[in-house]
N, C-alpha and C positions, 0 to 999 in steps of 0.2 A: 209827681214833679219834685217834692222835695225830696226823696228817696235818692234820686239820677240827679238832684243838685248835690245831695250828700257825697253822693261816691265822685261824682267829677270833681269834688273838691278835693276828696280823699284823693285820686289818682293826681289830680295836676298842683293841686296847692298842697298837699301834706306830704310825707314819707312817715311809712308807719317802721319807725324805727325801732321800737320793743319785737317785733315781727320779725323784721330784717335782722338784728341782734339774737333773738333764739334760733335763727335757721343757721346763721354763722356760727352760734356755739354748737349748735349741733352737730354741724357738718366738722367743728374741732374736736367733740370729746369722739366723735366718731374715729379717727385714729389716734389719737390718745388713747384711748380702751387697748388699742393692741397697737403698743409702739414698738412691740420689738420685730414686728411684722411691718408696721409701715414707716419707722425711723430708723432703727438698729439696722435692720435688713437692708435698706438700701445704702445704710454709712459703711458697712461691712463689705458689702457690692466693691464702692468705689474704694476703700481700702486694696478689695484682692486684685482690683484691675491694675493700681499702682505697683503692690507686691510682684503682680506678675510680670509685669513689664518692665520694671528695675532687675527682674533677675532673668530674664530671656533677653534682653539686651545689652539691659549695662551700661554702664560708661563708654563704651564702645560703639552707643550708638550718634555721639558727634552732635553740636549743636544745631538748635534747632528755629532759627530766625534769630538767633544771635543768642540763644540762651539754654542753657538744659535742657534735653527732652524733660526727664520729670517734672520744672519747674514749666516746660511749655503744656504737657501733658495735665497739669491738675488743675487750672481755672477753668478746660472745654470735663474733665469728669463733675467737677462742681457743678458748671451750668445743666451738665445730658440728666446732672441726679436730681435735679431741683425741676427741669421742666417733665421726665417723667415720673416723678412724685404728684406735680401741680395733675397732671393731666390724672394720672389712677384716682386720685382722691376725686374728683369730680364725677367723674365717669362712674366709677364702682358704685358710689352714692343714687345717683338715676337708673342706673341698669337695674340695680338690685331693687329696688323699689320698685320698679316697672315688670320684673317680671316678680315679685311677690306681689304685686298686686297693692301697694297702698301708696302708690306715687299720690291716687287722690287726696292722703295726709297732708302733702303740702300744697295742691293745686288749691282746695279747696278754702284753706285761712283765706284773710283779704289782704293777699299782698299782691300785687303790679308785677309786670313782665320784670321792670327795672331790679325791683326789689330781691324777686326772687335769684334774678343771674351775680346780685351782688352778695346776697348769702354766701350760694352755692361757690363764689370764686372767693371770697375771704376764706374757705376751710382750705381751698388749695393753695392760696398766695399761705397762710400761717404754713400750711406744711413745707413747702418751698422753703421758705425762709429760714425752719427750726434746720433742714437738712443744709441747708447754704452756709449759715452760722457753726455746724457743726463741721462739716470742711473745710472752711475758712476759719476755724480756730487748730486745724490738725496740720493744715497747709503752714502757716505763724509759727506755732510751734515744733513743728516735729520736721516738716521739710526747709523752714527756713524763707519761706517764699513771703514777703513782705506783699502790702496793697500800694502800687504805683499810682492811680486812681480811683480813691474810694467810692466818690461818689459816681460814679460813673460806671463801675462795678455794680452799686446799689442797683441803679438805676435799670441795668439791664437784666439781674436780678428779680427786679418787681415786675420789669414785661415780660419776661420769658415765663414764670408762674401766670400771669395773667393770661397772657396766649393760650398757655397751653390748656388751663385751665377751663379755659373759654370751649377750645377743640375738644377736651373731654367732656361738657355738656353738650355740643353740638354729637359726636359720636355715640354718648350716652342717650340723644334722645333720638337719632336714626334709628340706632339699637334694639333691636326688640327681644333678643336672645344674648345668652354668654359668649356662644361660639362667635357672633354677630361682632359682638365687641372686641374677642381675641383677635380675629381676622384683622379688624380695624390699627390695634395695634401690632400685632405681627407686620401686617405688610404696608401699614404707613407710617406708624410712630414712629417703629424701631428704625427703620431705615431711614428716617428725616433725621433722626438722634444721632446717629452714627457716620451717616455720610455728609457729615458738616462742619468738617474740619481739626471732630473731637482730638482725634488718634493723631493728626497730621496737619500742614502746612498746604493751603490747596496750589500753591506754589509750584510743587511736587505733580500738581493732574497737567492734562493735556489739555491745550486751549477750550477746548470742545468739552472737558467736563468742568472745566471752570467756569466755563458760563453758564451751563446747568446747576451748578453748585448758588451762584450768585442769585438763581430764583429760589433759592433754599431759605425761609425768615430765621428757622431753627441755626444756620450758618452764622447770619451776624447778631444774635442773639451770645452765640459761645462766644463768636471774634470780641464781639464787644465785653463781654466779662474779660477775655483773655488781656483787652487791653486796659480794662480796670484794673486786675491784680497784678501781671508783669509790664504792662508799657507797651508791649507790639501789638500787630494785629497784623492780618491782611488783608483792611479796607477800612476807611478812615468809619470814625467810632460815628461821627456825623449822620453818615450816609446809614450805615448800622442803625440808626435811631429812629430815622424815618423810617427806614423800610420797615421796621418794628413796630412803629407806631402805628402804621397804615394797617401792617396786617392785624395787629391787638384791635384798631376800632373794626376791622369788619368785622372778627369772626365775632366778638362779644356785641354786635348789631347782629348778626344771624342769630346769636341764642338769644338777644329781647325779641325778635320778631316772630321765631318757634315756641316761644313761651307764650307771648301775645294773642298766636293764632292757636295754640294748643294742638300744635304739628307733631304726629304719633304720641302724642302726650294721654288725651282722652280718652279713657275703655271706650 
């Protein structure tokens, strides 16, 4: 009896915050260790995609909601680099553990469904962020592209890491193989990332895939950064916020409750 008092207090009256604290450094020196793999690599990315399409089109290719392709173009590469960073760091971490076999290292401390999902998503919200801060200091300087709303930027910044983050432990604990995982991103990430407005104005689609586009969370995730750093968007930053909001509490309610139940989690 006082055993099952102890832990229900530990579960509903404490958070065991030394716990929670080691599993979010962990999951930071975890890319830190190899940053030119998991920072460099991805700021080099959205570098060549800028490089490439300042010189395959040009100035020739005519404004774009009232403002430069490149300056429309680099607040949705900021957001696609920051939520497919949030999403690998999460993901890789469980995968890999799961199939070496010592995911029990962290099942086993006494930490809470809660506890665990908010480690695991501080490694990806810190990676998000160092790669966000680092395009948005190259965007300032080198393109010119000032912040029309910071805070609002931030703001869709912090959900989009968090979303995604949230998708890379849900994906990372369906997962039970590599190949399992590639699939996962191959044929849902990348194509949420890309077909949402990153390259383009959905202005441009046909009614029919604009409203397919509009069930896309990953769409006003970008919109809304697009409208924190240059001012436009195409669809009030409002509506963007909810729909964000709604999708970030379920998918990170699906990993406390996979956590909870120790859904493919348990050898």
């Amino acid at each position: 009896m006082e055993i099952n008092a102890a832990m229900g207090q530990r579960r509903f009256g404490r958070v065991n915050w030394l716990g929670m604290y080691t599993l979010a450094e962990r999951e930071a020196r975890r890319f830190l260790a190899v940053w030119t793999q998991t920072l460099l690599g991805p700021l080099v990315t959205a570098g060549l995609f800028l490089a490439v399409f300042s010189l395959a089109i040009g100035p020739g290719r005519g404004d774009v909601m009232g403002v430069p392709f490149m300056t429309f173009l680099a607040p949705g590469l900021l957001m696609m680099t920051v939520i497919q960073n949030a999403f690998a760091n999460t993901s890789s971490s469980i995968v890999i553990a799961k199939v070496q076999g010592n995911i029990v290292d962290t099942l086993m401390p006494p930490l809470s469904a809660g506890e665990l999902v908010t480690g695991y998503l501080a490694g990806g919200l810190a990676r998000g962020m160092i790669v966000a801060l680092a395009i948005a200091v190259v965007m300032i300087t080198v393109l010119g592209i000032g912040m029309a709303h910071p805070v609002w930027a931030l703001v869709f910044v912090v959900l989009g890491a968090t979303f995604m983050g949230a998708l890379g432990i849900i994906a990372a604990i369906f997962a039970n193989k590599f190949d399992q995982m590639a699939a996962i991103t191959n044929f849902i990430v990348v194509p949420l990332s890309f077909l949402s407005g990153t390259f383009y104005s959905i202005e441009a689609l046909p009614p029919s895939l604009q409203a397919i586009t509009h069930w896309n969370p990953v769409f006003y995730l970008i919109d809304g950064v697009r409208y924190g750093v240059i001012g436009v968007s195409d669809s009030s930053p409002w509506l963007g916020l909810g729909v964000c909001l709604a999708a970030t509490g379920v998918v990170v309610s699906l990993c406390w409750y996979w956590f909870r139940t120790g859904y493919r989690m348990k050898p």
